[in-house]
C-alpha positions as CSV (number, residue, x, y, z in Angstrom):
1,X,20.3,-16.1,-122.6
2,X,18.0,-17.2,-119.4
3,X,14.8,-16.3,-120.3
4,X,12.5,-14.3,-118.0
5,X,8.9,-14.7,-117.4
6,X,6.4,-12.6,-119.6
7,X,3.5,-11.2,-117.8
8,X,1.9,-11.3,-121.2
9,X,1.6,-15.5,-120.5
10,X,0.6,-14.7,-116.4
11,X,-3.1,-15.9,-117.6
12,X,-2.4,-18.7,-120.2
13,X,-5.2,-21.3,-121.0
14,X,-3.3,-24.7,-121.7
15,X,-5.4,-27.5,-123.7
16,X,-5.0,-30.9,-122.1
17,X,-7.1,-33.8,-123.4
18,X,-10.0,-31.2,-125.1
19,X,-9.8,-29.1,-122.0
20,X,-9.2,-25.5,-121.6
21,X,-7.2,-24.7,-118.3
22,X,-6.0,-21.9,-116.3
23,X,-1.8,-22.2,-116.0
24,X,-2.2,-22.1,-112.6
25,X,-4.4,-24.9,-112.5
26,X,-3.6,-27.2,-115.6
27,X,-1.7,-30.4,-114.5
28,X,-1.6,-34.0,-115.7
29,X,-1.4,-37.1,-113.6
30,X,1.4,-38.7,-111.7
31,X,0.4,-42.2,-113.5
32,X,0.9,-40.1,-117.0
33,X,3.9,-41.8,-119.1
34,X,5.6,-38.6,-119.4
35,X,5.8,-38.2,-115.2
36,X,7.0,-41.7,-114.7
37,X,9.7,-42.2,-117.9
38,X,10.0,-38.7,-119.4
39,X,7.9,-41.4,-122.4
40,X,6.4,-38.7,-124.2
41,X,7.7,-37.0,-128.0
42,X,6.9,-33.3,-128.7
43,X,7.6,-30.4,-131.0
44,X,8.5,-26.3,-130.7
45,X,6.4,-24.8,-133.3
46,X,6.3,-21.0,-133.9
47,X,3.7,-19.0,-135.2
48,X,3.8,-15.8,-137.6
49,X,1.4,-13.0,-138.3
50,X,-1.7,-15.8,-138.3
51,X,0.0,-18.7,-139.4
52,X,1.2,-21.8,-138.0
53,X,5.0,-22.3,-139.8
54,X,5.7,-25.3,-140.9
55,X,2.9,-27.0,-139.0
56,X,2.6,-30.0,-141.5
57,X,6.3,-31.0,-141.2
58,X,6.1,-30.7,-137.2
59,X,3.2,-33.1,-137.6
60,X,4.9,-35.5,-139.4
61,X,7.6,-36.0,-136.7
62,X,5.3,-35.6,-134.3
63,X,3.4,-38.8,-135.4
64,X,6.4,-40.5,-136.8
65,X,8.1,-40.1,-133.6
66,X,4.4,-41.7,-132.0
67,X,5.2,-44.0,-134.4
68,X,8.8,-45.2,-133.5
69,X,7.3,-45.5,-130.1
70,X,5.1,-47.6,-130.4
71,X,2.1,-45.4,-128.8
72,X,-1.8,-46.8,-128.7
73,X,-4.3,-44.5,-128.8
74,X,-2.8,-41.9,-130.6
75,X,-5.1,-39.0,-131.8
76,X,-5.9,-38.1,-135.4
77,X,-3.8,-35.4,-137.5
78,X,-7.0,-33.4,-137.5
79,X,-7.6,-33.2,-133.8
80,X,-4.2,-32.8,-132.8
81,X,-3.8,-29.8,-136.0
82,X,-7.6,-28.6,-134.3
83,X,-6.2,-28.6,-130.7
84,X,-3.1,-25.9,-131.9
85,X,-5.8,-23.4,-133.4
86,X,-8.4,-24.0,-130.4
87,X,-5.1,-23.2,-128.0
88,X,-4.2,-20.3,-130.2
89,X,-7.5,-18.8,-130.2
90,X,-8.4,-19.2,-126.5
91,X,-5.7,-17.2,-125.9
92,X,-5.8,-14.7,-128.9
93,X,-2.8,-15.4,-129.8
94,X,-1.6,-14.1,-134.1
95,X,1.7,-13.5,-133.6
96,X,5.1,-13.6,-132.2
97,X,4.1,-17.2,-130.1
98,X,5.6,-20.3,-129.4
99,X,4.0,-23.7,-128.9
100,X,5.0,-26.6,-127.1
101,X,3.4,-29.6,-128.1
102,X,3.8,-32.8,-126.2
103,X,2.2,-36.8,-126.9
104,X,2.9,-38.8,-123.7
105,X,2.2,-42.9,-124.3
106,X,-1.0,-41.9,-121.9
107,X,-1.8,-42.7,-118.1
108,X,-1.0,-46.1,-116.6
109,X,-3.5,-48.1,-113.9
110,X,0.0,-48.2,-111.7
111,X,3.3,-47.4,-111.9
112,X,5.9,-49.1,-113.6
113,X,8.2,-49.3,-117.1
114,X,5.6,-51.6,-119.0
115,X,3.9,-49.6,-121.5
116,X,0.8,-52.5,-121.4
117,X,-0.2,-50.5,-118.2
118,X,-1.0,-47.7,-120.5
119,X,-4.8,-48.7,-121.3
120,X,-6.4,-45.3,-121.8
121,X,-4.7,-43.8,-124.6
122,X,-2.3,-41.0,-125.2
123,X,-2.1,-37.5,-123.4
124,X,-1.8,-34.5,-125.2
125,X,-1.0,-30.9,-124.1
126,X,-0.8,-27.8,-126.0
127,X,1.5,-25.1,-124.2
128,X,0.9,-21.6,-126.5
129,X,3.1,-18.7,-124.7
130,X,4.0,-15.2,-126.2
131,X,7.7,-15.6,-126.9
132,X,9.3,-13.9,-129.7
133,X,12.8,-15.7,-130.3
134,X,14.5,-16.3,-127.2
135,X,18.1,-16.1,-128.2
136,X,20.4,-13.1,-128.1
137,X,21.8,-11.5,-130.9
138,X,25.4,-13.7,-131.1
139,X,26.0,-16.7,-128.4
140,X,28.7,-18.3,-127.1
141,X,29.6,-22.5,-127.5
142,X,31.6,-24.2,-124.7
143,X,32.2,-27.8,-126.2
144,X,30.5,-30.6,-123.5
145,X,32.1,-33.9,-122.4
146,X,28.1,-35.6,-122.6
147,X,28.5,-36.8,-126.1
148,X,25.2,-37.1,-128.3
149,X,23.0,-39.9,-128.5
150,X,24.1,-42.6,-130.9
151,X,21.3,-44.3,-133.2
152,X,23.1,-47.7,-130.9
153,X,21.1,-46.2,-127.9
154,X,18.4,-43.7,-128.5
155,X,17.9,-42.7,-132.3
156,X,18.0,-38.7,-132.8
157,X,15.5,-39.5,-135.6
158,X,12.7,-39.9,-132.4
159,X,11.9,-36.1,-131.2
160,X,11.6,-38.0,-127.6
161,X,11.0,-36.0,-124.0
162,X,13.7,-38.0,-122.4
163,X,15.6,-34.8,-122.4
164,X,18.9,-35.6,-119.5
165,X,21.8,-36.0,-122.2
166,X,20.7,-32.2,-123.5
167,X,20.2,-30.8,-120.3
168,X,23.4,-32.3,-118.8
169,X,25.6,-30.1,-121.4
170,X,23.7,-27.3,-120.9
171,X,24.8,-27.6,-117.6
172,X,28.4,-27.9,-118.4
173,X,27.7,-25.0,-120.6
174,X,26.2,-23.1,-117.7
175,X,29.4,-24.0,-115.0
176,X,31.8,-23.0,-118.5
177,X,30.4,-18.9,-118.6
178,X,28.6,-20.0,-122.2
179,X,25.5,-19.8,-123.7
180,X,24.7,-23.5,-125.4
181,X,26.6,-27.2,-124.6
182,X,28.8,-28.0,-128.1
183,X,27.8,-31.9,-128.2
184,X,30.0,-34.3,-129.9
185,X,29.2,-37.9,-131.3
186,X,31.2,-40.7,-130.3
187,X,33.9,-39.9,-132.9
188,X,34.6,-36.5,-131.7
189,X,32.5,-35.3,-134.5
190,X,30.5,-32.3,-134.3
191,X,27.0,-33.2,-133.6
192,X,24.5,-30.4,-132.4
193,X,24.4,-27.7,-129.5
194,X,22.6,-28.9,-126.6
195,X,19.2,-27.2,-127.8
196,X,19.9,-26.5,-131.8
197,X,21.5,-27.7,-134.6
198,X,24.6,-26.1,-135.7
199,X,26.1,-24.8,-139.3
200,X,29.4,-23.6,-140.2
201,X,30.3,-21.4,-143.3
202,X,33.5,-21.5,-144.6
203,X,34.7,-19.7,-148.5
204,X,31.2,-18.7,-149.0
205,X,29.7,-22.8,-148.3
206,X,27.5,-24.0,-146.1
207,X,27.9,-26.7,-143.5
208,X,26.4,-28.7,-141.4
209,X,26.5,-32.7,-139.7
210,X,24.7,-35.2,-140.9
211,X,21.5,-35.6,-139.3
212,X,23.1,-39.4,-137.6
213,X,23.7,-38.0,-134.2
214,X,21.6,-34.5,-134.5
215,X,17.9,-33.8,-134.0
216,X,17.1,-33.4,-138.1
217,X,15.8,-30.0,-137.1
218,X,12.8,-28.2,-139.0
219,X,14.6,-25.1,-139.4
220,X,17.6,-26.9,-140.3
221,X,16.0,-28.7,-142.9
222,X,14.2,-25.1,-143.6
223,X,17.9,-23.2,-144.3
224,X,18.9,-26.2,-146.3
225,X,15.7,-25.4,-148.9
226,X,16.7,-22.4,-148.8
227,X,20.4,-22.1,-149.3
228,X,19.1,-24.9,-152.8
229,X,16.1,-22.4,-154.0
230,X,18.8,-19.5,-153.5
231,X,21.9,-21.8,-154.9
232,X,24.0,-20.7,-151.9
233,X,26.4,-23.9,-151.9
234,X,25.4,-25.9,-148.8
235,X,26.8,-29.8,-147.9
236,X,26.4,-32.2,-144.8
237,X,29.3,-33.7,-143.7
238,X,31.1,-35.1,-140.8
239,X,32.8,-31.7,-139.0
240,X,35.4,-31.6,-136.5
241,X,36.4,-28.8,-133.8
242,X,38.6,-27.4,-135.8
243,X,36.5,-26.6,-138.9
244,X,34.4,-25.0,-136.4
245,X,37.1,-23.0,-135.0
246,X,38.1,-21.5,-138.4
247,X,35.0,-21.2,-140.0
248,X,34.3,-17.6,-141.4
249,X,30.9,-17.8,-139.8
250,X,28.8,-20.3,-137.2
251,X,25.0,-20.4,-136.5
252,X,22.8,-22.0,-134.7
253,X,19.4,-22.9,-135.8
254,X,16.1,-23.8,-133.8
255,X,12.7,-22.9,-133.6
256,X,13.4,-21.3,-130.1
257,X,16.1,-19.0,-131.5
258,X,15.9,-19.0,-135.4
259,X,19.1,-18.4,-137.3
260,X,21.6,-17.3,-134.0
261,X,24.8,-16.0,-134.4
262,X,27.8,-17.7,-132.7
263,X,30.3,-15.4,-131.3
264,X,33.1,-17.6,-130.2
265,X,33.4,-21.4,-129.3
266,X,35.9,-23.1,-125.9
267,X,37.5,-18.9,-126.1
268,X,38.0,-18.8,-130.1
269,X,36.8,-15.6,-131.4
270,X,34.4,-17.1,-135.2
271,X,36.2,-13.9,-137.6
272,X,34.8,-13.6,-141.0
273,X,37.9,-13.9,-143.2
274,X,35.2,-13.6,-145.7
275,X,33.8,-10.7,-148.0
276,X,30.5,-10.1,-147.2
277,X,28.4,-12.4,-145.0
278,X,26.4,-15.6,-146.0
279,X,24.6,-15.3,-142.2
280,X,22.8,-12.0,-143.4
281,X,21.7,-13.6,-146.6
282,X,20.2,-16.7,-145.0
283,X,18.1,-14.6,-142.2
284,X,16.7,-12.5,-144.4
285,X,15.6,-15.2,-146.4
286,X,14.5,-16.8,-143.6
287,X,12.7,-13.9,-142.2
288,X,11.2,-13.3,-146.1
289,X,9.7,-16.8,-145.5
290,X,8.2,-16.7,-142.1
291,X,6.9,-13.6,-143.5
292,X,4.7,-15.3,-146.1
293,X,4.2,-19.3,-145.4
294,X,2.9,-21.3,-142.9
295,X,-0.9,-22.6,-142.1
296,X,-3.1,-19.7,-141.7
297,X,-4.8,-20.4,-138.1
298,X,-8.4,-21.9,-138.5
């Protein structure tokens, strides 16, 4: 599950602010929002065979996220959609890559928490590495005691960098022998693994939380098209432990890992009591569409 460094990336240009520069050497400054408060949204996009997947709907959070924010200064859907395929083609990159694109609220003139110090607009960074999908081919879930952000303090709806409650269950994860934190809302209700959103198939349905608590993921939103174009019966709902624990199948979902699945959660083994499996249907449909779609790279 710990991902190991890919010589392929060893000589990666990075784009900050319309420049081109050398890993080794690219940097932003310790006044930038995303240094001082982790104040920054982003988005994991992936790229197939030339084209950008789902590029339009990353953008859209992107900038609605900006938007929640309050950010000044943000750039224009053109140069940030421009700034991806200048990234990509720097580092002649078609295939099998995954992009890390980050807004910070910009640099401030000194540091502190008010974003009126930010007077020089936002910072953006395109990170473009060779990864194929990072995930194994089943995981384990360990359920955390760091329960998920409510909407009361941080709404899941902003794709934010402020990333401490995720990383602290991935930690728990890490100490528990598994491979993703299990997070919870404030009910006990299943929410989302520490880095993806989850699904559970039970009598040949589909389930997954409501998006109140979770990240409303692009590939979750992605296998929810698809199980409705393929009328593979698929609900959101409020899901407890237990309907986890007996569900015939569990998956994860991300644009890290794709459509990952889960082996066992807190030492109970997922069995498929099932004929068949609804898993296999929805990855090659998946893998059908990545085939196909997405913004061919300008």
């Amino acid at each position: 599950m710990l991902q190991q460094f890919n010589p392929d990336n060893k000589d990666l240009l990075i784009y900050i602010d319309g420049e081109m520069i050398h890993r080794d050497k690219a940097g932003i400054s310790v006044f930038d929002s995303a240094v001082q408060g982790g104040d920054a949204v982003w988005e994991g996009i992936r790229v197939y065979k030339g084209r950008v997947f789902s590029l339009e709907a990353h953008l859209d959070r992107l900038f609605d996220s900006a938007h929640a924010m309050l950010f000044a200064g943000v750039p224009s859907r053109e140069e940030v959609r421009q700034a991806i395929f200048t990234t990509l083609k720097a580092n002649k990159m078609t295939d099998g890559v995954h992009i890390r694109l980050t807004l910070s609220r910009g640099r401030k003139i000194t540091s502190g928490m008010d974003p009126r110090l930010n007077q020089q607009g936002c910072t953006l960074i395109v990170v473009a590495e060779h990864k194929p999908p990072v995930y194994p081919e089943t995981i384990t879930l360990a359920t955390s005691s760091t329960r998920r952000n409510s909407p009361m303090s941080i709404d899941s709806k902003i794709h934010h960098n402020n990333l401490i409650n995720n990383i602290l269950a991935k930690i728990e994860a890490n100490n528990a022998g598994a491979d993703a934190g299990l997070m919870l809302d404030k009910d006990g209700y299943i929410s989302e693994a520490n880095g993806v959103n989850v699904f559970s198939i039970r009598r040949g349905v589909v389930y997954t939380p409501h998006a109140d608590y979770c990240l409303p993921g692009i590939t979750r939103q992605t296998i929810l098209d698809i199980c409705k174009d393929n009328d593979i019966p698929c609900q959101e709902k409020r899901l407890s432990l237990t309907e986890f624990y007996t569900a015939d199948e569990v998956f994860t979902t991300g644009t890290m890992g794709e459509l990952t699945k889960v082996a066992s959660i807190d030492g109970r083994d997922i069995v498929n009591k099932s004929e068949g499996s609804v898993l296999d249907r929805l990855k090659q449909l998946f893998r059908e569409l990545t085939a196909t779609k997405g913004t061919p790279i300008a």
